[in-house]
N, C-alpha and C positions, 0 to 999 in steps of 0.2 A: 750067586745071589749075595746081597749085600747082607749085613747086619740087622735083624729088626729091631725095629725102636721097641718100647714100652709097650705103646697103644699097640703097635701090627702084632706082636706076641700076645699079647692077650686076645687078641683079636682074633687071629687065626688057633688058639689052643679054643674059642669058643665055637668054630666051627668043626662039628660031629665029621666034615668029609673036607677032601681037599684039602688035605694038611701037609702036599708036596711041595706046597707055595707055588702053584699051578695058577695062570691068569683067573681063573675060577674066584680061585682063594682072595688071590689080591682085590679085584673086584668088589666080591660080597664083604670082604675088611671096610674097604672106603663107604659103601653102602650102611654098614653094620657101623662106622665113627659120623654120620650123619652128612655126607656127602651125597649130591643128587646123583641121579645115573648118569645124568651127561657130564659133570665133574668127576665120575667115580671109571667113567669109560677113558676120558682125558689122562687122570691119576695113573692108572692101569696097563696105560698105551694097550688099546685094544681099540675094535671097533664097534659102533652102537649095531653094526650086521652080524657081530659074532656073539652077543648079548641076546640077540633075536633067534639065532641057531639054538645056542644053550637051552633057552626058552622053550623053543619047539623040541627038542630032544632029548631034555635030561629034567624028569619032574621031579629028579630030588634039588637040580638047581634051583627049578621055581620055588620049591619049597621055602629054601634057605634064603632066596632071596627077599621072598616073603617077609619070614624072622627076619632078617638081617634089620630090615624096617620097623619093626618092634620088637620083640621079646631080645632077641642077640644085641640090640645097638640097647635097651638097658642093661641088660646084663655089663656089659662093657662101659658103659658111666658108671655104673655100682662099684665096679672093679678100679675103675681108674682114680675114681676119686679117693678109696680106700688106703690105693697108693701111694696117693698125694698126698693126703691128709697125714697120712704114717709118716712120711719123709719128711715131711714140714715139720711134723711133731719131733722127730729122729733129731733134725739139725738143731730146733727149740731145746729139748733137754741137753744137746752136748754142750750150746753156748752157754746153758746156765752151768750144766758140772766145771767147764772151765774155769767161769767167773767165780762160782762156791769152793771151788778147788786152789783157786789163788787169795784168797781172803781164808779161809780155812788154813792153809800152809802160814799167815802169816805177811804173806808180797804185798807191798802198797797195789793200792788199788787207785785208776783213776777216777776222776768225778763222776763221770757214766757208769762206768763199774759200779758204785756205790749208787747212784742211782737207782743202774739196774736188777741190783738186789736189793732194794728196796722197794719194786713193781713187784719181783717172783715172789717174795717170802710169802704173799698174802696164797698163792698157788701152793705151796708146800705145807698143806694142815692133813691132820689124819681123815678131815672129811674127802678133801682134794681127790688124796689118795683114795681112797674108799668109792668115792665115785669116780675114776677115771678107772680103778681096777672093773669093777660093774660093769661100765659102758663097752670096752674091750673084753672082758670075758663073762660078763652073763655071771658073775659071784661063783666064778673059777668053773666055769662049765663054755664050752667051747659054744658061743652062738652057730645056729646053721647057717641063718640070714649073712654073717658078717659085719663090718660095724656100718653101721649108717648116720653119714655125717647132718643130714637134712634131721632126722628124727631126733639125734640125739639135740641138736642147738633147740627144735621145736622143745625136748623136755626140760634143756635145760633155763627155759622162759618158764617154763610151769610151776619149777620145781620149787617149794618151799622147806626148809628145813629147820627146826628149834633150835636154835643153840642155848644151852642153858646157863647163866651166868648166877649161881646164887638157888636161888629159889624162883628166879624171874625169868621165863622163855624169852628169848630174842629173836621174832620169825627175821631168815633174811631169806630175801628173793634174790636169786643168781640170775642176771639177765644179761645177756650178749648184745655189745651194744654196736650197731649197724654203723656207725661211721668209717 
């Protein structure tokens, strides 16, 4: 058997059975990332007669095929996107430590460079921090749920904050802008 990607390992560790990567498994994968039965029978090289056997004779397959249709094919967005979102952020912080790391040391920097630390600085405030520790740990307590990218951009629209310049609050609204 080949290598799994991301998705089929997630995929198949969200299935309770079938974890011999048995056509079973492969199947309810395809089913469970939002492919139809007759793309997910294609995907599988199986046939829609052995789909129908399963059916008749194994009612924990129907079961899972069931979930695979809802609850398992979220669980598996929740997860993937978690992943993606992690890894996009992963490559975000290294290119900036690079950039702050050669301006820091001293190295001329090119015009982008200087730019580009000129876009991050306003990301690197004790609030930034404070709220991005939050969103990833729940104020240093492990979330059950996981981080959720949908909820957090929803609060991060809502969110108003003081900043205090003086004697004078300065509400500012942090809002994510769709283009």
């Amino acid at each position: 058997m080949t290598e799994l990607t991301t998705t089929e390992g997630i995929a198949h560790a969200l299935l309770p059975y079938y974890t011999d990567g048995s056509n079973k498994a492969r199947y309810l994968t395809y089913i469970m990332s939002g492919f139809s039965v007759t793309e997910s029978i294609e995907l599988a090289k199986i046939h829609l007669k052995t789909v129908y056997r399963w059916r008749d004779d194994d009612p924990v397959f129907v079961e899972l095929e069931a979930k695979a249709k809802t609850t398992l094919r979220k669980q598996l967005s929740d997860q993937l996107l978690d992943i993606e979102f992690t890894r996009n952020f992963r490559l975000v912080l290294a290119k900036d430590q690079v950039v702050l790391y050669k301006d820091a040391t001293g190295q001329e920097l090119t015009t982008d460079e200087i730019d580009y630390i000129k876009i991050i600085r306003k990301f690197y405030t004790p609030q930034q921090f404070a709220m991005l520790r939050q969103m990833f740990s729940g104020n240093g307590e492990v979330k059950q749920e996981g981080f959720n990218f949908v909820k957090t951009v929803l609060e991060l629209r809502l969110t108003k904050e003081s900043v205090h310049v003086g004697e004078n609050p300065v509400p500012q609204v942090f809002e994510v802008n769709e283009d």
